[in-house]
N, C-alpha and C positions, 0 to 999 in steps of 0.2 A: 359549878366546880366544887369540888369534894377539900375539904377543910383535910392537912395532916394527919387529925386525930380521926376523923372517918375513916383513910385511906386507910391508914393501923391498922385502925378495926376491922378493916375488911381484909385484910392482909392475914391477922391472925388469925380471923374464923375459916379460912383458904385453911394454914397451916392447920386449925382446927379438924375441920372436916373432912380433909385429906388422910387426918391423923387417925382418924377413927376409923374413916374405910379400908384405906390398909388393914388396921386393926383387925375388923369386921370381914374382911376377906380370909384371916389367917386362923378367926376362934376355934377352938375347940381342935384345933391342927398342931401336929410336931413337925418338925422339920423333915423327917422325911417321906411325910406326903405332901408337904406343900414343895418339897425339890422334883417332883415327878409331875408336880401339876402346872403347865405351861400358864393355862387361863390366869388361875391364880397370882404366881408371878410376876406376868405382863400387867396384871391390875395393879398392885402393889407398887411396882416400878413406877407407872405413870403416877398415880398418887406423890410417890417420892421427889418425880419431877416436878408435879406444880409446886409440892411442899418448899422443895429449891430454892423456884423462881419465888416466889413468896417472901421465903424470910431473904432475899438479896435486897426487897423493896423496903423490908423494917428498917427503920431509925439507927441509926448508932447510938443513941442513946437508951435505946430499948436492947439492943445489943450488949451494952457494957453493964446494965441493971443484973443482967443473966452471962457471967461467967462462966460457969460449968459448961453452956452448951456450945459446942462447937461449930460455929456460925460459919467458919470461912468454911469448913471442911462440907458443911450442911451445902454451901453454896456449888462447891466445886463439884458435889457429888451429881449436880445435874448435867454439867458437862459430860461426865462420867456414861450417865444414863444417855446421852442423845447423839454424844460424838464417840466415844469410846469404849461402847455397848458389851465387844467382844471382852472387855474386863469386866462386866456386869455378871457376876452368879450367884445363882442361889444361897450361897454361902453367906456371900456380903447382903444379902437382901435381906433375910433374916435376919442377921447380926443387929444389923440396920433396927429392923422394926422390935427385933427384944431389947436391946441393950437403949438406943438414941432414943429414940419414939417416947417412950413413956419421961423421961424427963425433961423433953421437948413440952410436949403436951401439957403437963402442970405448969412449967413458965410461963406458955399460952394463955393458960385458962388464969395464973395469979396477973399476969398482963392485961389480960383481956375485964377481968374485975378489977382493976385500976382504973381501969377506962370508962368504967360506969356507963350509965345511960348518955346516948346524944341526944 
């Protein structure tokens, strides 16, 4: 059975590596080629989903460390993605991956360097 602090850890490198492939999927791209590119998109999306389910399984206590980030909004945004899709556009998915993402991912990565080695 996985100790709390694993579970974290695995938690955050989910959010981690999620974070990055979205990323990775969008480089070197404006917005309006990646709103013409379905593939793209639907990768992005599913990324945002696990990223979701992810941080609902973080701590509150690792929640309240990181104020800035919008944790409920982060949460609901999956329901969004899987139940209520037809709100899902390109518009919010970008916003999503410029504006959220990159200060997501630094809480992460100072998170996840708290956490040191198991």
């Amino acid at each position: 059975m996985h100790s709390d602090r694993e579970a974290t850890r695995r938690w955050l490198i989910d959010i981690q590596h999620h974070v990055a492939m979205a990323q990775g999927f969008v480089a070197h791209m404006g917005y309006d080629a990646f709103k013409d590119d379905n593939l793209r998109l639907y990768a992005v999306v599913r990324c945002l989903e696990i990223v979701s389910e992810a941080s609902r399984r973080l701590p509150d206590a690792l929640k309240a460390r990181n104020p800035t980030i919008d944790w409920r909004a982060m949460a609901g945004a999956g329901n969004i993605y899987r139940h209520d899709y037809e709100d899902v556009t390109a518009h919010r998915v970008w916003r999503t991956l410029t504006l959220s993402l990159p200060s997501l991912l630094d809480a992460v990565t100072r998170e996840l360097a708290g956490l040191g080695e198991l």
